[in-house]
Structures are given as structure tokens and as C-alpha cells.
C-alpha positions as CSV (number, residue, x, y, z in Angstrom):
1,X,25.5,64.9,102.1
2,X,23.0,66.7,99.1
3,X,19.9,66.0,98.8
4,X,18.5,65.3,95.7
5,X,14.6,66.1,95.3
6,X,13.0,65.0,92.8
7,X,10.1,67.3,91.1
8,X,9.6,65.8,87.6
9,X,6.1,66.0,87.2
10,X,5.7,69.7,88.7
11,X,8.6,70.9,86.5
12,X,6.3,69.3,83.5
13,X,2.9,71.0,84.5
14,X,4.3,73.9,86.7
15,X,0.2,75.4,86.4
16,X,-1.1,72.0,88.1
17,X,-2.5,73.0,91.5
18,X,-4.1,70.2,93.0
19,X,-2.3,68.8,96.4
20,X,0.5,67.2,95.8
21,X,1.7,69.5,92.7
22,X,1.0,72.5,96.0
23,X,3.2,70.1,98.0
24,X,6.1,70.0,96.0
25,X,6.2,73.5,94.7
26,X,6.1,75.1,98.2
27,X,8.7,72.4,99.5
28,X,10.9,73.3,96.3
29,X,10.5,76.8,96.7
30,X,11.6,77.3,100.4
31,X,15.1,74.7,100.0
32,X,16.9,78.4,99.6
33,X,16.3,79.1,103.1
34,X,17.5,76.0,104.3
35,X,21.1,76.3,102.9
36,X,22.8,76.5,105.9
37,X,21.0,73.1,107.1
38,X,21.8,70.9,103.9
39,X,22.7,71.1,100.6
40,X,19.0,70.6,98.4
41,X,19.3,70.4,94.5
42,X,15.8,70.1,92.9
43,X,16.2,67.4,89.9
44,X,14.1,65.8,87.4
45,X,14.4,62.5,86.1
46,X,14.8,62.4,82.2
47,X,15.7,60.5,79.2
48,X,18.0,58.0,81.3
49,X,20.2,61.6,83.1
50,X,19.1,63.9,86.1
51,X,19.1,67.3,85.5
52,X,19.4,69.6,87.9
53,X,16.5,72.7,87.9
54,X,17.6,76.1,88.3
55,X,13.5,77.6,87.8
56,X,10.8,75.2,88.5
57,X,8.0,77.3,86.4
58,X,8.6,79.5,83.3
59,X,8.9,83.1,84.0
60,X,5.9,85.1,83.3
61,X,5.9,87.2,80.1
62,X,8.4,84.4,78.3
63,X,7.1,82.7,74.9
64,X,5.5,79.4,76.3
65,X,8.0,76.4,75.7
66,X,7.3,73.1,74.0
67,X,7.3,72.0,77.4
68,X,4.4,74.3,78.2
69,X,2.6,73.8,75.2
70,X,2.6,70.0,75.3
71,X,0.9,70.1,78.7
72,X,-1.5,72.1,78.1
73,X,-2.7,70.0,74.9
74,X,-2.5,66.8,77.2
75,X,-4.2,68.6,80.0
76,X,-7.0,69.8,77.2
77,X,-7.7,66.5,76.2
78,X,-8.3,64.9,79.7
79,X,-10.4,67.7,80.0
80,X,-12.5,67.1,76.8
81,X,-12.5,62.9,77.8
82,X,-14.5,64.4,80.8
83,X,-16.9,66.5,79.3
84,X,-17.9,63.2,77.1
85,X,-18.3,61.2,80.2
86,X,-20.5,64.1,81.8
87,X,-22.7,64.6,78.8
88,X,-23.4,61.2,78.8
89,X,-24.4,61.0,82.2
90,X,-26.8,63.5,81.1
91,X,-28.2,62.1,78.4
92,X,-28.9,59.0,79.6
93,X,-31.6,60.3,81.5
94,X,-33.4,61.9,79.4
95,X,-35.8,60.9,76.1
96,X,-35.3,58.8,74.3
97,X,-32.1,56.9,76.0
98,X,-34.3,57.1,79.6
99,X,-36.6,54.4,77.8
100,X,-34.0,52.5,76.3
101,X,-31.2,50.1,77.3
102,X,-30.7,49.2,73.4
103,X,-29.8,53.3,72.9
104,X,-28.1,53.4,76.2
105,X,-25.5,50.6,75.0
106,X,-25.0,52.5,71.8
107,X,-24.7,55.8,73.5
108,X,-22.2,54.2,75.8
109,X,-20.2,52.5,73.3
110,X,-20.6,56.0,70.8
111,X,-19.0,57.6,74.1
112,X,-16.2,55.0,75.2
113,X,-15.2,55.2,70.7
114,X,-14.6,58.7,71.2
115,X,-13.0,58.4,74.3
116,X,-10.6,56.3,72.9
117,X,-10.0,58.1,69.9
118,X,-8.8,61.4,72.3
119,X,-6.9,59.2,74.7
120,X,-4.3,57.7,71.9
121,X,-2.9,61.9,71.4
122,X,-3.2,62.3,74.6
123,X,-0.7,59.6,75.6
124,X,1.5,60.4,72.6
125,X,1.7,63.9,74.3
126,X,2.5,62.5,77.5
127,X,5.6,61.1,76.0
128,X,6.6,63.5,74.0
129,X,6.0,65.7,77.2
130,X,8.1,63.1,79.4
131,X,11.1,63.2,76.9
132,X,11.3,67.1,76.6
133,X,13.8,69.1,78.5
134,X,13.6,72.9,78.8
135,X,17.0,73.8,78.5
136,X,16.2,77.3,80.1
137,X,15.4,75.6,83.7
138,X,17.3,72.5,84.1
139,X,21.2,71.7,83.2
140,X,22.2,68.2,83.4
141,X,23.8,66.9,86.8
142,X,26.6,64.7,87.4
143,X,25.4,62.5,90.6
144,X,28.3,61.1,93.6
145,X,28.3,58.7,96.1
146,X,26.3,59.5,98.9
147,X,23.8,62.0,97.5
148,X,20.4,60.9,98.4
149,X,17.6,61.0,96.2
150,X,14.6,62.0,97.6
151,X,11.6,60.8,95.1
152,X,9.0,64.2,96.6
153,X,6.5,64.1,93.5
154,X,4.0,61.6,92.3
155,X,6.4,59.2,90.7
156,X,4.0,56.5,90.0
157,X,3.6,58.1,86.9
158,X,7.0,58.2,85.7
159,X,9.2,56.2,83.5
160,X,12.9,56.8,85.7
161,X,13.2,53.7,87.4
162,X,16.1,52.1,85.7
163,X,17.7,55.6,86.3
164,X,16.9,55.2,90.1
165,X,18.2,52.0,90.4
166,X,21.4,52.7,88.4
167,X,22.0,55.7,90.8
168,X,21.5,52.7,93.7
169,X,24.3,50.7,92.0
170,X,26.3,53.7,92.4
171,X,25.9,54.5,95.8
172,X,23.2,57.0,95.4
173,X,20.5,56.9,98.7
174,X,16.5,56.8,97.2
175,X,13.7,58.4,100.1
176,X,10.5,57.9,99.0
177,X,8.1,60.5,100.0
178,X,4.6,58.5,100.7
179,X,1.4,60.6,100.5
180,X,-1.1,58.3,100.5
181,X,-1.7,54.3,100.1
182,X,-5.2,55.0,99.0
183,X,-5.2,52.9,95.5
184,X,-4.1,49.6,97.8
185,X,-6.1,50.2,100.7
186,X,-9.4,51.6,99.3
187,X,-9.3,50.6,95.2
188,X,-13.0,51.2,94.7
189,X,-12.4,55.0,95.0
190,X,-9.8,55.2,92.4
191,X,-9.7,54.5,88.7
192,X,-8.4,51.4,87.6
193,X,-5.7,52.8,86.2
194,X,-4.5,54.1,88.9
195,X,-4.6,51.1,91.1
196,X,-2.7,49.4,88.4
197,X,0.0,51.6,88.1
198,X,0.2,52.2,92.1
199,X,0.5,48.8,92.4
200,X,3.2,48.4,90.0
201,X,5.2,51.7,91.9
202,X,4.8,50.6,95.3
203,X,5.4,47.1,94.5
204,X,9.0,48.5,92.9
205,X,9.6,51.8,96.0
206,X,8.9,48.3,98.5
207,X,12.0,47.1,97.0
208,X,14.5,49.9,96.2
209,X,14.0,52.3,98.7
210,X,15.7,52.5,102.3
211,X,13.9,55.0,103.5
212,X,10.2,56.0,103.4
213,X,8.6,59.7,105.0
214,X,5.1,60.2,105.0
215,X,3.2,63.1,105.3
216,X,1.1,62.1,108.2
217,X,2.2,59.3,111.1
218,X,-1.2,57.5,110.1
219,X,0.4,57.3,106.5
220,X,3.7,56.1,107.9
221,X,2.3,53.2,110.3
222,X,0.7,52.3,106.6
223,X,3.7,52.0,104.9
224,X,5.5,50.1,107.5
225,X,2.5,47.7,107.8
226,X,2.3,47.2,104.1
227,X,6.4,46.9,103.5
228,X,6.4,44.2,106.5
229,X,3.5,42.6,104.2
230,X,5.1,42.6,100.9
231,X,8.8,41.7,101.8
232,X,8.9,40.2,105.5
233,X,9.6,42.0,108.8
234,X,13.7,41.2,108.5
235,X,13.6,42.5,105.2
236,X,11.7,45.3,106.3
237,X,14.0,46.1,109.5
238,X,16.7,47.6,106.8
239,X,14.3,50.3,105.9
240,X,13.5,53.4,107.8
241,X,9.9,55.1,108.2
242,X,9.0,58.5,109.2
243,X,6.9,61.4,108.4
244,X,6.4,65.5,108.5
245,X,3.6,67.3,108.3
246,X,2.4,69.7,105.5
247,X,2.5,73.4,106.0
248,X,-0.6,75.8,105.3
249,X,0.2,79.2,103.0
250,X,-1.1,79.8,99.3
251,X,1.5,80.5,98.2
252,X,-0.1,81.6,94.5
253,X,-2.2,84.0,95.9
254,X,-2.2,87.5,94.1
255,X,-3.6,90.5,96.5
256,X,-4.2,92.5,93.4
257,X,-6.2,89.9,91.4
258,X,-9.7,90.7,91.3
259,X,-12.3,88.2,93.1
260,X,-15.5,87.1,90.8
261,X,-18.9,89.1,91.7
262,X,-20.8,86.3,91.9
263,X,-18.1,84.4,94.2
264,X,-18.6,87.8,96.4
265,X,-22.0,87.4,96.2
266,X,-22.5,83.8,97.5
267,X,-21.5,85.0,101.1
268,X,-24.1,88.3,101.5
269,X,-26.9,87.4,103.5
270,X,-25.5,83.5,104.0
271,X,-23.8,81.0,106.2
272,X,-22.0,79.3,103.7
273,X,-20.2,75.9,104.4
274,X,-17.3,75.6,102.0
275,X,-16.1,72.2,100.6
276,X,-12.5,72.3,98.9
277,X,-11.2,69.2,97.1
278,X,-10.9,67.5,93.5
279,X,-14.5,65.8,93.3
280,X,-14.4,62.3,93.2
281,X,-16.0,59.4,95.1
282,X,-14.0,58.7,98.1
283,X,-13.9,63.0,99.0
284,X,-18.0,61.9,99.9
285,X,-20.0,65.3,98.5
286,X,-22.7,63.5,98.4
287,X,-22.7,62.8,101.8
288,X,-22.7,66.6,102.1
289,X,-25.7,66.9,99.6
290,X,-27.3,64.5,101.8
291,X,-26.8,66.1,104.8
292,X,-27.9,70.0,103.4
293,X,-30.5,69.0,102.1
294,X,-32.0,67.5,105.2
295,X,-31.2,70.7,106.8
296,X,-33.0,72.8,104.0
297,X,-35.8,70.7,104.2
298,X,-36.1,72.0,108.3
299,X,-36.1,75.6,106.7
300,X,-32.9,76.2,107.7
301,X,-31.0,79.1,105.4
302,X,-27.3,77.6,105.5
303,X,-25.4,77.3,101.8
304,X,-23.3,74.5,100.8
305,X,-20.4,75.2,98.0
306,X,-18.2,72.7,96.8
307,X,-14.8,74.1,95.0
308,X,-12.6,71.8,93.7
309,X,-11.7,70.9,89.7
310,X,-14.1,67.8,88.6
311,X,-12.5,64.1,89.3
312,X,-13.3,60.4,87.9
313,X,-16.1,58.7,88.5
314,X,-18.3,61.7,89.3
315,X,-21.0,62.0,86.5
316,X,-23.9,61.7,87.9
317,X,-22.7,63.4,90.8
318,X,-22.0,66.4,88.6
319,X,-25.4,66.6,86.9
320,X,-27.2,65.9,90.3
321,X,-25.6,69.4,91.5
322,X,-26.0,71.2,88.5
323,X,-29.8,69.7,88.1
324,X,-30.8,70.2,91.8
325,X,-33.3,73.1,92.6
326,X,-30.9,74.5,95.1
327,X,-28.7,75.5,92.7
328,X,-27.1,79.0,92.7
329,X,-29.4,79.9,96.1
330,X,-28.4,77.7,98.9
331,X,-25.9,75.1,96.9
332,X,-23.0,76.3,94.4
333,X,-20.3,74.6,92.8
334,X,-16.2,76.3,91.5
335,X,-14.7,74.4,89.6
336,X,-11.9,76.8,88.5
337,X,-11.2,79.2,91.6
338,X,-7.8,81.0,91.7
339,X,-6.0,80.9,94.9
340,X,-6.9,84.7,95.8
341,X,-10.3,83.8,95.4
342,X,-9.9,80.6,97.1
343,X,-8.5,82.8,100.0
344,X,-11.4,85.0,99.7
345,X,-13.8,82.2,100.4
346,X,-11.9,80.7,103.8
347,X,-12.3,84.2,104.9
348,X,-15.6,84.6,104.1
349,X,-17.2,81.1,105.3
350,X,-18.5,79.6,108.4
351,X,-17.0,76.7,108.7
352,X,-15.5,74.0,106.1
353,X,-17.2,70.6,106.2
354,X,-14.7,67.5,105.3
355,X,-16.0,64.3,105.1
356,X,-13.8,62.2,103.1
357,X,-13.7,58.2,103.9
358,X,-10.2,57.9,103.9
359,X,-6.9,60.8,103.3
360,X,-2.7,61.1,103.9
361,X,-3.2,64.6,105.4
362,X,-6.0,67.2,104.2
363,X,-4.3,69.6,103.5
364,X,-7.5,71.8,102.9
365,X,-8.2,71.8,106.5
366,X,-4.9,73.5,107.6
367,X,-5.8,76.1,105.1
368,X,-8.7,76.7,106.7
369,X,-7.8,76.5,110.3
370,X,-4.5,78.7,109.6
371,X,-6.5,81.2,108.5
372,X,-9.4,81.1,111.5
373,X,-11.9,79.1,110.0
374,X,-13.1,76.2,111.9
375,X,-13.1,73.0,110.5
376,X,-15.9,69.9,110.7
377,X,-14.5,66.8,109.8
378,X,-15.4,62.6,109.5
379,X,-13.7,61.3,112.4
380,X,-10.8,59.2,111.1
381,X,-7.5,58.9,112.5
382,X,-5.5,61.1,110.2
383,X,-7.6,64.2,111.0
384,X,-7.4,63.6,114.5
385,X,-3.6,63.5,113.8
386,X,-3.8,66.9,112.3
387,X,-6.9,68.8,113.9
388,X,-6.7,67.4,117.5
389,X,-9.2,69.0,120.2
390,X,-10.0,71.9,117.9
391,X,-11.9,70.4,114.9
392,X,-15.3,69.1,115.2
393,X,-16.1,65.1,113.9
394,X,-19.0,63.7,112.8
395,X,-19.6,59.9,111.4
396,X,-20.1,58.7,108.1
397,X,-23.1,56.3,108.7
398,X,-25.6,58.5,108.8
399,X,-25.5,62.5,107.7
400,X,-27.4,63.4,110.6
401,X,-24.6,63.2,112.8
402,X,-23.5,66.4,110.4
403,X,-26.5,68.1,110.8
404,X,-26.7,68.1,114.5
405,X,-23.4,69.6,114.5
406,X,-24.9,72.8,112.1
407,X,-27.3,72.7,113.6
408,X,-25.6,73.4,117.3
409,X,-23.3,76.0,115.7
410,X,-25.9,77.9,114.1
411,X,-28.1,77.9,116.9
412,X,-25.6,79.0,119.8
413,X,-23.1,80.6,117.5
414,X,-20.5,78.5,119.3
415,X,-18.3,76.1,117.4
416,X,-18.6,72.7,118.5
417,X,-15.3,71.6,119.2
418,X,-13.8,70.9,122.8
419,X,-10.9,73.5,122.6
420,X,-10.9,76.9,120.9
421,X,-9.6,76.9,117.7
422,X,-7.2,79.7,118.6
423,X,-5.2,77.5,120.9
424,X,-4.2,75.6,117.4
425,X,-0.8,76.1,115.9
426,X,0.4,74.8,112.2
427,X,3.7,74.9,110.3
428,X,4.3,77.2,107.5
429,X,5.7,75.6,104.6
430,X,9.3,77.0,105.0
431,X,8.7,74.8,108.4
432,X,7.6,71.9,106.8
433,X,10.6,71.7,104.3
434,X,12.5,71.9,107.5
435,X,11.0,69.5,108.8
436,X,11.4,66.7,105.9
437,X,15.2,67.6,105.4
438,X,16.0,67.1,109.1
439,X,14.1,64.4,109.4
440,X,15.7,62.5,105.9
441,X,19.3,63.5,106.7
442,X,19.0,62.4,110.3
443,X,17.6,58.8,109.4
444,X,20.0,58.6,106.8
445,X,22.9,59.2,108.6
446,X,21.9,57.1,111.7
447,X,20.7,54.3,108.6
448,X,24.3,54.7,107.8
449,X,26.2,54.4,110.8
450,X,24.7,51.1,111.3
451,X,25.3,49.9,108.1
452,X,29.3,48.6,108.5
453,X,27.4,46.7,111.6
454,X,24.7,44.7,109.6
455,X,26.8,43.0,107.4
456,X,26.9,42.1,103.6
457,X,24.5,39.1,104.2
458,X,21.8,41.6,104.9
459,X,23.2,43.7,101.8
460,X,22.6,40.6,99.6
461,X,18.6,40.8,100.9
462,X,18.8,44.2,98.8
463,X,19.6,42.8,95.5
């Protein structure tokens, strides 16, 4: 059996490093020291053909490819649609818009025509980006009968499915690797975009997968719940669900790159309580403003920092923080930190505070508590699944159940969780690759012993 895993969008933007691009360059990078359990080719799905890739990122020093290039114009345009978005949320407020809904509509329309006007490049780039091959890391593959294809990045965004199902017809296995059901579940937290397109993608996966692996068990009683919704619980029965776990290392971190003064400074003379995430609405900072700023009200001295690149629908969010009066002396904000400094702040913190309404995994909190620093987190199932006894939960009703939890820590200097944190063990991610081949090759064998058993009127339920 070979595994096929699928990295299309990582092999496109190989300097993306939010979770699941982390997720899928760790799991790609460690498949050589699996060798002797299964054979693992890392593919990407292009232009109608798999290709097979023999170096996931350019190497350092070479003359940026097209490839490069055209993500890095995309990327600076998203970035430059944002900056519109947060200026308007600034100016909205102030004179003369403040006294105005007839200048706010034109501001707002002024902002949405410009918006526009970046967003048709931008998606020009995207397809010249998703038609472009880099000769120098991927060689076309020819695919056989019984090689499974394991969909590992975020293919929702992707334009390979008649590929997929063509590699169905010919006898080619598709795993779909589920991270989260978050645009179905909880839509108001995403853009509608999003919600469209994941609609669209799980609506097709639903249908053509036979397997499905999550990255938490919460995730995987989701997807089972959610396939036995869409296409009946017979239907479903041909499918398999599972999941692994995430491992914890940064794996970009450079011991020799230097870490930012002021990043230094923020921890002298501090107990600083570190945020890490993309900001965006269902992550809940402002829950966290809430709760500090109750807490600095009492007097007490604690700091806040949220690091994470800036998400949708956080405007006024963004101008909140970079308005408040806290600013740079008991609250700060990163939106850019490299993984050494990243590093340098779970080394340096007190504890990181997590309160997201809903998550696949959170991965930020193994970072964390892999490297000693305890974790507080909203008390949802997932995070159960992954911090057990050893992190410390608050609700998401009221930020006061947050506070009393600082406030216990800082007063007694004794984290308050019911087990130590040092009796907590994580995978690494050369385990957690492990993990998901064993796991995919053993369902898919047993999925295929059964098969001569079930019948070709179950087959037909495929089609």
C-alpha cells in the first residue's frame, strides 16, 4: 500500500505558518522516518495530474520562483484588503463620520469599491498560483490501484476534485483529514465565504471519501454525526472515522535568530499571560480584555499579550487594543512573531489563557504545556480531550470565572489545576505522523478485507 498525502496548498505558500500549514509541514517532514512502516509520497494536486514533491519549500539562497512570487503578491493584497477594513473602523469613529450615517455609508461603500478593486488581482493570482508547477520540487506521478490518497491540507480551497474522483474510478483510496467542522457548526464566526465554500467541500468529502481522521476524537464524533446527517446511517456504515492527535515542536525555530528588545522587555518586572492565535471572533480576545481589565481595575500588575497575525471580522477589535490606555504597559499585541521568538515568549510567560468558544485541537496549548507552561482554558470538550487534569478551565459566561483563577495563581503561586502539570505527556510530531499512517493503513486494510463481504449493492450506494 503507498500513501499518497496530499500538501497542495503548503507546497503553494511554503512561508504560511498558521495551524494547519504547521500541521502539514511537520507531518510531511517527518514521513522519512517512517519508511520502514509504509511507503508516504507527498503529492499535490495540479492541472488535472499529481505530482509527486521531492522539496516542499524552496531552498534558501535560490532566486524566488514564480511560484513564490505569485504568493507573496496574493498574500500582499489580502494583506492591504485588511488594512482598508481596519482604517475604516478607525475612521468611523472619529469627526466628521462619528456625526454622520450619510458619510459613514459613503465611507463604507468608498471602502468596499476599493476592496473590490484589490480582490479581482488577487483572485487572478490565485489561479495563476493554482496552475503553476515548480519543476524544481515536484515531478509528475503515475498513480496505481490501491494507493490511497490522503487529502492532509486545507482542500476546501482547491480546484482537484474531478482529479480525486477520477483517481476513485481507478481504484485509488481518498482519507480525508478533518480538522475542524467549525464553518457548519458555528457559521457566525467565519466569513461567508468560507462557510460557502466549506459547505460545498464537505458536502463533496461526505460523498467520495471512505475514510475520515480527525485530529481530535471530539472532531471525529462530529464528522460521524454530520455524515449520518447528510447521507443516512447505512450509507454512512461504509465509511470509516478516526482520529490522532497533533504533536508539539517548532519546528522553524532558529537558536541563532535574535529576539526583539521590546519582546524581551515585556516580561521584566511582569506576569505576563500570553494569548497565541489568528485573531478573529470565535478565538474570544475580547473576553480576555474583559477579563484584564477587571483585574487592572483591582490594581493588580498582571500583563496580557495577544500574538497571533490579524483575522476577519476583527476591526474594531483591533483599534480597541491599539486605542486602549493599557497599551504597551500592561496589554501588548505581535502580530508578526517568528517562531524563536514565539519560543522565547512560552518560556518567558506565566501562564497562556485560551478561551476560544469552539476548536478541532489547540494546538497552541501543547506548545505551551510541552514546554512547562501551564495552560488556562474555556472548558469545552476538546480541551479536556487534550489538557486532561493538568489545565485549568474557566467558563465563558462571565470573565470573572477567569479572574478568580489569576487571581488564585498569583496569590498562592500555585497553578490551579488538579494534577501537576509535570505528570502531562504529549506526542512529538515524528509521533503524531506515526500515529496518522498507522491509524489510515490499519482502517484501510480492515475497510478492505470487508469489502468482498458487503457486496456490489452497497458498492452501487457509492456512485
Amino acid at each position: 500500500m503507498r500513501l499518497l498525502i496530499e500538501c497542495t496548498y503548503v507546497y503553494d505558500h511554503p512561508e504560511d505558518n498558521s495551524g494547519i500549514q504547521r500541521v502539514v509541514r511537520n507531518i510531511v517532514n517527518n514521513l522519512d522516518a517512517l519508511s520502514e512502516q509504509a511507503t508516504c509520497v507527498p503529492v499535490i494536486l495540479k492541472n488535472d495530474k499529481v505530482y509527486s514533491v521531492t522539496q516542499l519549500s524552496p531552498s534558501r539562497g535560490r532566486m524566488p520562483s514564480l511560484q513564490t512570487w505569485l504568493s507573496h503578491q496574493h498574500d500582499r493584497l489580502g494583506r492591504l484588503r485588511n488594512r482598508i477594513w481596519l482604517a475604516h473602523a478607525q475612521r468611523e469613529r472619529r469627526w466628521p463620520f462619528q456625526f454622520s450615517p450619510l458619510l459613514r455609508f459613503f465611507l463604507r461603500l468608498a471602502c468596499k469599491v476599493l476592496s473590490f478593486c484589490l480582490a479581482i488581482p488577487q483572485k487572478i493570482l490565485a489561479r495563476l498560483s493554482l496552475r503553476y508547477v515548480d519543476k524544481a520540487r515536484a515531478v509528475e506521478l503515475s498513480c496505481q490501484p490501491g494507493d490511497v490518497l490522503v487529502l492532509l491540507d486545507s482542500s476546501w480551497h482547491a480546484d482537484f476534485f474531478p482529479v480525486a474522483e477520477r483517481l476513485q474510478q481507478q481504484g485509488v483510496g481518498i482519507v480525508s483529514v478533518i480538522y475542524d467542522l467549525i464553518p457548519l457548526t458555528h457559521p457566525q464566526f467565519c466569513d461567508e465565504g468560507l462557510v460557502r465554500v466549506f459547505e460545498n467541500w464537505f458536502d463533496w468529502i461526505a460523498r467520495t471519501a471512505d475514510g475520515f481522521i480527525a485530529i481530535s476524537q471530539t472532531i471525529s464524533d462530529q464528522v460521524r454525526s454530520e455524515v449520518q446527517w447528510r447521507l443516512g446511517r447505512d450509507v454512512a456504515a461504509e465509511r470509516w472515522f478516526d482520529h490522532f492527535h497533533l504533536g508539539s515542536e517548532l519546528d522553524q525555530v532558529n537558536p541563532r535568530a535574535v529576539v526583539r528588545q521590546d519582546v524581551q522587555r515585556m516580561f521584566k518586572g511582569r506576569s505576563v499571560y500570553l494569548m497565541v492565535s489568528t485573531i478573529e471572533p470565535r478565538k474570544n480576545h475580547l473576553y480576555l480584555l474583559k477579563a484584564f481589565e477587571r483585574l487592572w481595575e483591582e490594581g493588580s500588575e498582571v500583563a496580557l499579550c495577544f500574538v497571533g497575525k490579524v483575522g476577519w471580522k476583527t476591526e474594531k477589535l483591533i483599534e480597541q487594543i491599539r486605542q486602549h490606555p493599557k497599551l504597551n504597559t500592561c496589554l501588548f499585541m505581535y502580530n508578526d512573531l517568528s517562531d524563536r521568538e514565539l519560543e522565547y515568549c512560552y518560556s518567558h510567560s506565566r501562564a497562556l489563557v485560551f478561551p476560544s468558544y469552539v476548536e478541532g485541537f489547540g494546538l497552541p496549548l501543547v506548545e505551551a504545556m510541552q514546554r512547562g507552561l501551564p495552560a488556562m482554558a474555556s472548558d469545552i470538550s476538546v480541551f479536556r480531550e487534550i489538557g486532561g487534569d493538568s489545565m485549568a478551565y474557566f467558563g465563558l459566561s462571565e470573565p470573572e470565572s477567569l479572574c478568580r483563577l489569576v487571581r488564585r495563581f498569583e496569590s498562592t503561586g500555585v497553578f490551579p489545576a488538579v494534577t501537576c502539570l509535570s505528570h502531562w505527556t504529549w506526542l512529538s510530531w515524528k509521533g503524531s505522523a506515526a500515529q496518522l499512517i498507522e491509524r489510515v493503513m490499519l482502517q484501510t486494510r480492515t475497510r478492505q478485507q470487508l469489502l468482498p463481504a458487503v457486496g456490489p449493492d452497497v458498492l452501487i450506494g457509492r456512485s
